[in-house]
N, C-alpha and C positions, 0 to 999 in steps of 0.2 A: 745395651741401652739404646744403643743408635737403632737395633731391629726392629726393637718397640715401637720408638717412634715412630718408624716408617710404616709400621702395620697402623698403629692408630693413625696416619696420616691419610692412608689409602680407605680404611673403612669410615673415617670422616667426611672424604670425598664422594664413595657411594652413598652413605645418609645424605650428603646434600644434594648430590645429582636423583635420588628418588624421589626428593623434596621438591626438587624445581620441575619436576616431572610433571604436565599437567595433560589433562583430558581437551581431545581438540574438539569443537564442535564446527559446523561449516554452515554460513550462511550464504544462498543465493539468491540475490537481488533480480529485478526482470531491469532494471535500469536503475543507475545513479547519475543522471542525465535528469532527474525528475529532484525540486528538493523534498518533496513529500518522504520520499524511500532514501532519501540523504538522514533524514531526519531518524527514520525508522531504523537506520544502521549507527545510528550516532547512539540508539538510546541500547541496543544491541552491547555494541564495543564497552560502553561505562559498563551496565550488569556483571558482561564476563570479565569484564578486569574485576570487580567487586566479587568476584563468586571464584577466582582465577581459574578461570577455562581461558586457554588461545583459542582466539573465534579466526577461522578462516574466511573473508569475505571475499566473494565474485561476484559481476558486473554479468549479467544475459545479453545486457545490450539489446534487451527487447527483440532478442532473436531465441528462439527453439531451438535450433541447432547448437549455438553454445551453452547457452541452458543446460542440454544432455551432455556436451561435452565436458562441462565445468564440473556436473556433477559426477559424471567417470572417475574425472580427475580425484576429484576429494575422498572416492570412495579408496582411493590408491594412497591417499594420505590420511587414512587411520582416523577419520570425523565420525566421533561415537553418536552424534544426533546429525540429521539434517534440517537443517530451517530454510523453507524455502518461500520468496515471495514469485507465484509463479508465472513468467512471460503471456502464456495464453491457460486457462483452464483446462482443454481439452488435449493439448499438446502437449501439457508436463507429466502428464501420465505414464509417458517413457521415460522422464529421469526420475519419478518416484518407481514407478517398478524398479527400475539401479539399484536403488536404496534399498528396496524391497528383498530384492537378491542378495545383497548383502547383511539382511540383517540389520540394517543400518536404523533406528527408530525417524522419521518423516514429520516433520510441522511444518503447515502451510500462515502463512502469515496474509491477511489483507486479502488476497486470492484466494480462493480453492482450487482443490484439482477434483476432476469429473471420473480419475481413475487412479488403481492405484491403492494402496493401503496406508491411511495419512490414521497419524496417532492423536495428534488436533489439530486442530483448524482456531486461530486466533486471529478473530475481525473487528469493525464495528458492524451492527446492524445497519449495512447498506441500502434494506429494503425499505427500514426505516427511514433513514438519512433521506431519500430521495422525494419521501412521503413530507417529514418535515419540511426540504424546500419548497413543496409545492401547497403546501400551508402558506407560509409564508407569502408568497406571491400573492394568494387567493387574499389572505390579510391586508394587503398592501394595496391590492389592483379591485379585490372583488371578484365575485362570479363570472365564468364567462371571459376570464383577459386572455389577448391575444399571445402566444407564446411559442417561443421558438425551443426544440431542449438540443445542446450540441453533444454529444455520445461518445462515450472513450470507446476502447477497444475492440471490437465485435470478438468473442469468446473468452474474455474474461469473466469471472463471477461479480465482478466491481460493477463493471458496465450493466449486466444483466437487472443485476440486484437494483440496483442505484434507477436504473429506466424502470423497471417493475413498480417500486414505490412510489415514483413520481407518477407512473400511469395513473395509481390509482388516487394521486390527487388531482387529477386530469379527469377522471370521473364523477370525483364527490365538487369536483367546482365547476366542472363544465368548465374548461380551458379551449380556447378554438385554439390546436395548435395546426401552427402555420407550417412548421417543418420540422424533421427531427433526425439531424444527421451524423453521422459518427466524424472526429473531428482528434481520433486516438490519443485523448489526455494531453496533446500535444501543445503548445502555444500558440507558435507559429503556425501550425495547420486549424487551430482557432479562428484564429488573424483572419486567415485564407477563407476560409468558408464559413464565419459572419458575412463580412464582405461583400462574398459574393450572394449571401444570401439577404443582406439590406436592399440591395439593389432591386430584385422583387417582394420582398416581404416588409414595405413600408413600414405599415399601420402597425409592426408588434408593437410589443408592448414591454416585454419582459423575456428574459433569458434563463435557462437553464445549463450551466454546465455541468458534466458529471465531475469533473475535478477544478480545481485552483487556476490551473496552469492554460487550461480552454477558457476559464470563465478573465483571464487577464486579458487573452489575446481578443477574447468576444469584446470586453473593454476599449481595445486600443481601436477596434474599427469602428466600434461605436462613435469614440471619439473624435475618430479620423472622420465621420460621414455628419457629423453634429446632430447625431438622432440620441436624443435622453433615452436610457435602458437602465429598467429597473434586473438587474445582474447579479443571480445569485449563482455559487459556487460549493465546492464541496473539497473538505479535507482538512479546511485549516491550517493551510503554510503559515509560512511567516510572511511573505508577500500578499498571500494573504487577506490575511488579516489586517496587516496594515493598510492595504488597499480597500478595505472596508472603513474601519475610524477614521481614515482620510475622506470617507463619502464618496468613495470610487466606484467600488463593490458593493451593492446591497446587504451581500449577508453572505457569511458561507457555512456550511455543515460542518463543522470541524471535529474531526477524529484527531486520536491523540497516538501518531506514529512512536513517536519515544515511546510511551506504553506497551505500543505493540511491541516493538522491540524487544525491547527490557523484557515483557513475558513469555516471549519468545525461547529466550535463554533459562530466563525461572526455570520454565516447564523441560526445555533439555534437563535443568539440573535435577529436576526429579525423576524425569526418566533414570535417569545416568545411576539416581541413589536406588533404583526400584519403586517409588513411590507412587501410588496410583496416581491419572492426571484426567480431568474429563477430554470429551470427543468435541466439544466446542465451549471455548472461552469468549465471551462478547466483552468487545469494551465501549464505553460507554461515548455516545454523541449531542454536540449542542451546537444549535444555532447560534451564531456570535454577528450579532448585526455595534450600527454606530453607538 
């Protein structure tokens, strides 16, 4: 009686250890330094708890090099999808080939990559987004207003995208832009080069940042220099937004990071079941002004 026991003891044990067994999937972030992609890993982690996948998440740190490194790594720890939001466009094309080598199925999130065999690509329309802001302005200021745009990353698809749409509300309003400089999504380097860019470029009039976190720091020198800027932004933080209803921020473009997130992992899990997935998921953008 006592053998019995211990046999059904032990095959108890294996049904519960193959139960608790779950599929890993591995997300790599370009920063969580940024709250936009905080956001975007927050809506991540709830799905895979909901769907129970362990999500393995890394930090790039806005560097390439650990980028590929990170990714090395996860391919060593058994990450049946990759999701990647990628440091630079052209540069992640050496940890998706990784992925690639291994068999490993590739989703880029927010980013693209320029090389590489990516299974989707899950964004907002950027080229949109950056057209809507420059609506906006034109609505607000009129034909013709003087405008500064500050620039995220040079080789991202975000930055590309995001300038591209706005160009071409720079053409359908005739915007005299006064300057248009890369300022990498950053705050502080926001800060830094309004600043120095109020000091000759008076007369603007209005700002463009390509993300939240530019269009704060273009804020605070504004404020610092007491030159009223009509200040629109892009992504929809939570700072934000709030920085708009408070009558800070003019408006910003807001994408919905959690979303991404979240379908980020969806689409792992239908990889993972065999389930067809398309080659691009769009999610959807609105302007959120006071």
């Amino acid at each position: 009686m006592k053998k019995l026991t211990t046999i059904a003891s032990v095959l108890a044990l294996a049904f519960s250890t193959q139960a608790l067994a779950k599929d890993t999937i591995a997300l790599e972030i370009s920063t969580l330094n940024n709250p936009f992609f905080v956001t975007l890993k927050e809506g991540a982690e709830q799905k895979a708890k909901e769907l129970g996948y362990d999500l393995i998440v890394l930090d790039s740190q806005n560097d390439p090099a650990k980028e590929l490194a990170n990714v090395e790594d996860v391919m060593q720890r058994g990450a049946k999808v990759l999701l990647i939001n990628p440091t630079d466009s052209q540069a992640v094309g050496n940890a998706v080939r990784i992925a690639n080598q291994h068999n490993v199925p590739v989703i880029t999130l927010d980013r693209g990559a320029n090389q590489g065999q990516v299974a989707s690509h899950i964004a907002s329309d950027n080229v949109a987004g950056g057209k809507m802001a420059g609506d906006f302005i034109a609505e607000k200021l009129g034909h013709g207003a003087k405008v500064i745009q500050l620039e995220g990353i040079a080789g991202t698809s975000a930055a590309r995208e995001r300038g591209e749409g706005f160009q071409q509300a720079i053409q359908a309003h005739h915007f005299d832009v006064l300057a248009s400089q890369p300022a990498d999504f950053d705050r502080t380097k926001g800060l830094n080069v309004m600043e120095n860019l109020l000091t000759s470029k008076q007369d603007v009039q209005a700002v463009f940042a390509q993300n939240d976190e530019m269009a704060l720091g273009a804020l605070r020198a504004a404020m610092a220099s007491g030159k009223p800027l009509l200040i629109v932004g892009f992504d929809g933080t939570e700072e934000g937004v709030k920085a708009v209803k408070r009558g800070k921020l003019a408006a910003t473009v807001a994408q919905q990071p959690e979303l991404i997130g979240e379908l980020g992992v969806v689409t792992a899990d239908k990889i993972i079941k065999g389930e067809s997935i398309p080659a691009q998921i769009p999610v959807e953008l609105k302007v959120i002004t006071q």
